[in-house]
DOSEMAR-597969 format. One record per residue (C-alpha): residue in one letter; x, y, z. Coordinates in steps of 0.05 Angstrom, whole numbers, plus 5000, padded with zeros to 4 digits. Example, Ala and Ser with C-alpha at 12.3 -4.5 7.8 and 13.67 -1.06 7.14 Angstrom:
BEGIN
a524649105156
s527349795143
END
This chain:
BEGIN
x747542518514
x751542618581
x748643008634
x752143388698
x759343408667
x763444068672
x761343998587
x754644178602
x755144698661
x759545118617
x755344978559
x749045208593
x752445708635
x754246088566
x748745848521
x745146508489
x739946138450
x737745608408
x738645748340
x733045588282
x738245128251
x738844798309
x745844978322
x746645428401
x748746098405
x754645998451
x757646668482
x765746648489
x767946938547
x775546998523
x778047118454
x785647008441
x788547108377
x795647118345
x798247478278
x796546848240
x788846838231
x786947448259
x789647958204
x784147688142
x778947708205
x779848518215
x780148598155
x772148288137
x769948808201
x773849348162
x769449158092
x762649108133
x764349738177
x763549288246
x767549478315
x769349018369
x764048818404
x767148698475
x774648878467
x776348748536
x775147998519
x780548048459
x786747918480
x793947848436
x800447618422
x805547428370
x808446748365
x808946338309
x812846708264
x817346988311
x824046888298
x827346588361
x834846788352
x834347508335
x827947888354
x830648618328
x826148988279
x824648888224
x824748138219
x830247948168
x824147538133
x819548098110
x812947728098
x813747638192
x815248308192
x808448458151
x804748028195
x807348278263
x805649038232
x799148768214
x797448528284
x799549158311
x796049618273
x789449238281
x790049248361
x791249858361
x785250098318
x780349658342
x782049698415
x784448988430
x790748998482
x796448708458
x801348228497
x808148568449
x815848508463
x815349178504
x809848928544
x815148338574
x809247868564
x810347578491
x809946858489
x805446308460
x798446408458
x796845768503
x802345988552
x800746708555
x793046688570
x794046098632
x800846568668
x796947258660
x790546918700
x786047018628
x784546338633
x779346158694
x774845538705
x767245618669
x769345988613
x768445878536
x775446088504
x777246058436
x781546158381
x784946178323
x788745608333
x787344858343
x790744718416
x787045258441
x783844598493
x790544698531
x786245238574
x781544608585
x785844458641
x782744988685
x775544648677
x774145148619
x771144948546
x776745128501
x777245038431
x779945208363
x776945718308
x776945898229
x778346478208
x771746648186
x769346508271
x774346998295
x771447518252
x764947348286
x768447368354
x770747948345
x763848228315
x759647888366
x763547538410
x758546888396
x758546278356
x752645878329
x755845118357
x753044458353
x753744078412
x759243518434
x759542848463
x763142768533
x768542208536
x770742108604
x778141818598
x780441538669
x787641368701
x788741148764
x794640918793
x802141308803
x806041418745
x812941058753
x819741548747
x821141878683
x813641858668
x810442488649
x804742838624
x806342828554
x807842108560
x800242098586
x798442458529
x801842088479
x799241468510
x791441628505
x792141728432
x795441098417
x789540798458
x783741118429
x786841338356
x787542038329
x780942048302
x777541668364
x776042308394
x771542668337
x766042928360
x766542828437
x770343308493
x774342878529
x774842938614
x780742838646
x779842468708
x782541978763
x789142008807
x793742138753
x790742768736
x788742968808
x796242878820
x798243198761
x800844028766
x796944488731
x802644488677
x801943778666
x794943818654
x795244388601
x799943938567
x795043298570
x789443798543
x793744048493
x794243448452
x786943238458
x786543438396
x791143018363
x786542538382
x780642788347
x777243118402
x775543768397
x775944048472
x778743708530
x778343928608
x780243758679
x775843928734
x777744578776
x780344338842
x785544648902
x791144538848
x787645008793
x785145578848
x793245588882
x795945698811
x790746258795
x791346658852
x794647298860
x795647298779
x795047978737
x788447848709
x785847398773
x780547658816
x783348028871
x781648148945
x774348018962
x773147868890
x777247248887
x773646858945
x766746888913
x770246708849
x772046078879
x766445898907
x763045978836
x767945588806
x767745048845
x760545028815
x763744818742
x765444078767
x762843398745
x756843138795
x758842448818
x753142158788
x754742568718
x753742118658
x757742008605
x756241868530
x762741448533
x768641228585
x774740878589
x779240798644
x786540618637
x792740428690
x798240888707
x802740278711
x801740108642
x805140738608
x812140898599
x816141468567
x812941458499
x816641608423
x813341638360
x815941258306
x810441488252
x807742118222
x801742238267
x802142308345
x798441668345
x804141258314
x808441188383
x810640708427
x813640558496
x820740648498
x822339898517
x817739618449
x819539548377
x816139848320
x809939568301
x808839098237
x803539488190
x799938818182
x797638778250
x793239408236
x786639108224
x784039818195
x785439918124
x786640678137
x791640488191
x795740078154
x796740528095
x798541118150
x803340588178
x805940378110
x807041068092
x810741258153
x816040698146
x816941018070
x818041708104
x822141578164
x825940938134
x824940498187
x823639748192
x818339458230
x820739108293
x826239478304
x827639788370
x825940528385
x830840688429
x838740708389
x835541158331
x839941668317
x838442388320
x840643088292
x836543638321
x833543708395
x827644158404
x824644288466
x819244928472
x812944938443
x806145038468
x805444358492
x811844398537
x814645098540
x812745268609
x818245268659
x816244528688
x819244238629
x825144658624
x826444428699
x825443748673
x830643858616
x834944198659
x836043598711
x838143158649
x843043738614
x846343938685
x853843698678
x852743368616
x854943498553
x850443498480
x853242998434
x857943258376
x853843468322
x846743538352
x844244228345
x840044258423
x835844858432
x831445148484
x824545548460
x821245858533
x814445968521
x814046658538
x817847248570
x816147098640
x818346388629
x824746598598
x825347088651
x823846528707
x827846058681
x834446588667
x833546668749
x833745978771
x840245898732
x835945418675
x839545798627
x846645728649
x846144998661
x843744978580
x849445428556
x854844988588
x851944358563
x852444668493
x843944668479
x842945478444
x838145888493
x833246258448
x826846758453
x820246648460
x815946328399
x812845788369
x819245618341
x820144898302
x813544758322
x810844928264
x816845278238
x813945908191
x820346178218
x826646048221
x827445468266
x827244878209
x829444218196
x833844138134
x833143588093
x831742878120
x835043088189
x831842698258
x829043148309
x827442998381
x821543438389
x817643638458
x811743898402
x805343608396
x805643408316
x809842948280
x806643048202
x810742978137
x813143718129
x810944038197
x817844208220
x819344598160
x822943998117
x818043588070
x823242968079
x824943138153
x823042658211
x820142808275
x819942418338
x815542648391
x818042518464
x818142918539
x822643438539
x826743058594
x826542418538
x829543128487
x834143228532
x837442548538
x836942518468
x841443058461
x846142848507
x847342228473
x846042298403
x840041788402
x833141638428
x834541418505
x831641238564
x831341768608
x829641188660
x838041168659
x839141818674
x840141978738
x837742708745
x841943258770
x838843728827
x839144398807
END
């Protein structure tokens, strides 16, 4: 098992006890939850007559059901009108503060908890809701939960937790122009598979990530769970304690220097061991598409498509067969050309105002291609706001992309942002499976939100190597 990893200083640093089924009692230092899983959880502490345990630990927003176009009450769609009432008559019975519209803080649960200074380096943080390891990139253990575990959460703010394996995954190297993060991301899962990662927590490390902004590495950790894993983490450096400081729910004054110094304490010893590791060259990756229905189905923008033979894993090569039957494509053929209908970029993978920067560069004096519908999801209110200051928004208007509210949007689309029938979308989201964009015949293509962008400005998957970017 690995020893002196940022795994196991947070793990011991919040271990309660040892369980006598051999499972820890892990105490969660920050509990985030949305109006998706939470409602069935207060209602179990309503049937057994429990309170929240530590309230101050529960914090909440609404997200995925949001609708992104109109946010006037009530929802047009009653059954997100029930669930936002739901969420706001539980926080307000059982305590729990509540990131609303009013509060000018509304956003996506990953987004939300980094920008308000929730998330901090050492902590456990969970919730309902599998890419809760985005918050890994502060050097905290972050993970998704059940249901059933935010109940206990909520009653006890533990969890009875078996312990994880600790993949060290290393880059070195500069990443080339038009490389990015979720490139990186995309990358490491067509390496190591989307089931390569089950059962291990995967570090982050080398000069890629030491190079990366903290934005870049939430989106990195994001998707480590498209790869199996169930956590993934970057060790707390400069870069993590600049973008921290002087936030709403940082330590202030005198606090935040002896906060520092104790987080400093959550990194990796230089003689830490791993149970695995794998190191990997920046100069080999290149702005990534995929071509499949998994996030592992991708490749560089300069390849073909892959024949299904060539998978040696029975498994693989029934995924692969399948996704040429749902996206009607033909192996060998060249990624770049496809043709597109919709352009999504938001979610919260990249919904932060990096990528809408990013976007923005390739939209500026450009014009979307007739008959793409382009949109732009922020991630939250302050994003939106940000991003409506630095002109982001204008430069998306006049390049004919919509500019939209806050939300999860066509991420997951239980809202209305959907795909309609077998449409194409170029999507800066972190999942690509049959149905997941709200059309059970629609095709997604996971890319950058730059590689969106260019996408939308010419109809088709691009290289956004060929664009030269606009300053803005």
């Amino acid at each position: 098992m690995a020893k002196g990893t940022l795994y196991n200083k947070v793990w011991n640093h919040n271990r309660v006890t040892e369980l006598p089924t051999g499972q820890t009692q892990v105490f969660i230092g920050l509990h985030l939850i949305h109006e998706v899983t939470s409602p069935q959880a207060f209602d179990m502490l309503r049937e057994k007559g429990l309170k929240v345990a530590y309230p101050d630990r529960t914090f909440a927003t609404v997200d995925h059901i949001v609708p992104t176009l109109s946010q006037a009450r009530p929802f047009a769609d009653g059954q997100a009108e029930a669930m936002l009432q739901a969420i706001e008559r539980n926080t307000q019975e059982f305590g729990v503060k509540f990131f609303d519209f009013a509060s000018g803080q509304q956003g996506v649960v990953h987004i939300v908890g980094p920008e308000l200074g929730l998330t901090q380096p050492g902590m456990t943080i969970a919730c309902g809701d599998s890419h809760t390891a985005t918050h890994g990139a502060f050097g905290a253990l972050a993970f998704g939960i059940g249901t059933s575990q935010v109940r206990d959460v909520l009653a006890g703010q533990c969890l009875a937790m078996d312990p994880m394996k600790v993949r060290r995954v290393e880059i070195n190297g500069r990443l080339a122009s038009g490389v990015t993060p979720k490139d990186v991301a995309l990358f490491i899962i067509h390496k190591l598979g989307v089931k390569g990662g089950i059962g291990f927590v995967y570090e982050y490390a080398g000069e890629v990530f030491e190079a990366m902004s903290m934005e870049g590495r939430m989106t990195v950790c994001n998707m480590s769970v498209e790869g199996g894993a169930r956590a993934g983490y970057c060790n707390p450096d400069a870069t993590t304690f600049a973008y921290l400081q002087g936030r709403k729910y940082s330590p202030q004054g005198a606090a935040w220097n002896a906060a520092v110094e104790k987080w400093k304490s959550f990194v990796s010893d230089g003689d830490a061991e791993y149970d695995d590791s794998i190191r990997f060259d920046a100069a080999d990756i290149e702005p990534r598409v995929t071509w499949g229905i998994t996030p592992g189905q991708s490749v560089g923008i300069s390849e073909a498509l892959p024949n299904p033979g060539q998978y040696e894993d029975v498994g693989e090569r029934a995924s692969a067969e399948l996704a040429y039957r749902h996206m009607q494509w033909t192996p060998g053929q060249k990624i770049q050309g496809i043709k597109i209908d919709v352009a999504f970029i938001g979610s919260c993978t990249n919904g932060r105002i990096e990528d809408l920067r990013a976007a923005a560069k390739i939209a500026q004096g450009r014009k979307v291609a007739p008959g793409i519908q382009a949109f732009i999801v922020p991630g939250s209110l302050p994003v939106r706001k940000q991003a409506m200051e630095e002109g982001l928004d204008k430069i998306f208007l006049a390049a004919g992309f919509s500019w939209r509210a806050p939300g999860c949007s066509m991420c997951l689309a239980i809202n209305p942002d959907q795909l309609v029938g077998k449409q194409i979308s170029a999507s800066s989201s972190n999942r690509n499976f049959i149905g997941r964009q709200g059309s059970q015949t629609g095709r997604t293509l996971l890319m950058s939100p730059a590689m969106v962008a260019a996408a939308a400005i010419t109809g088709h998957v691009t290289d956004v190597r060929s664009f030269k970017e606009k300053e803005i």
